[in-house]
Every structure is written in structure tokens, then in C-alpha cells.
N, C-alpha and C positions, 0 to 999 in steps of 0.2 A: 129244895130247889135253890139253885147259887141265884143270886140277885146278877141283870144283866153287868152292872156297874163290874161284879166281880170277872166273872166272862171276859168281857173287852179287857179288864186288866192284866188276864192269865195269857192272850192273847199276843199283847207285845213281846216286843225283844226285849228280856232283862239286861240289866247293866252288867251280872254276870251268871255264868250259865250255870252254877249251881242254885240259882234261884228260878230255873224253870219249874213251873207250876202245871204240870196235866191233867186236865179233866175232862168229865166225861159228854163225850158229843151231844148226849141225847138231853141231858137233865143238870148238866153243871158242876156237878157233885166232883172232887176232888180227895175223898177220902174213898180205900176204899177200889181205887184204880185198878182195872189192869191192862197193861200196855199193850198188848199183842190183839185185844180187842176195841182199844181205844174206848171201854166202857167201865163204868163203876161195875159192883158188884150185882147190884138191885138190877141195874136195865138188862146186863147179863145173863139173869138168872129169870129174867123177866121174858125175855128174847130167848133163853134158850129153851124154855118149857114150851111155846109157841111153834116151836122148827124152825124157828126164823135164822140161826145162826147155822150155815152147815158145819157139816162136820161134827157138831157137837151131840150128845145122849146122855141124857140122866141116869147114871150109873146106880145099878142094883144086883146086889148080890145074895 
């Protein structure tokens, strides 16, 4: 869990844009990301064994 301090920091406008910092909605986490879900990996896979994300299925072949 990112500490709140880090959060509200990742939050501001940087001074320049390649220091945007994205993390994850749910739990903070910033390693790990991905974009198109706006989640780490963990609440991801955590949410998607659940049904909670549509569209998504644990693939097995």
C-alpha cells in the first residue's frame, strides 16, 4: 500500500510531463500499472477472477 503522502504527491501537476507518475485507483501501487485499466496488476487480477471487470476471462487452453 503507497502511503497517502505518496498518492496526493502522484496527484499534482508535475513541473514537467515526463514525470507523470500513474497509479493504481484502488491500492496506490505504481509499479506494475496498466493504463487502459487504471490498475496495478494485483487489484486486476484480483477484479478479474471476481467478474468484476467486463469483458475480461481467465484464459485456458
Amino acid at each position: 500500500m503507497a502511503t497517502s503522502a505518496w498518492v496526493a504527491k502522484s496527484k499534482k501537476k508535475p513541473k514537467y510531463s515526463t514525470r507523470i507518475v500513474r497509479r493504481c485507483f484502488r491500492c496506490g501501487r505504481r509499479r506494475g500499472y496498466m493504463r487502459k485499466f487504471d490498475l496495478c496488476r494485483i487489484c486486476f487480477r484480483e477484479l478479474a477472477n471476481k467478474g468484476e471487470i467486463p469483458g475480461i476471462k481467465k484464459s485456458s487452453w
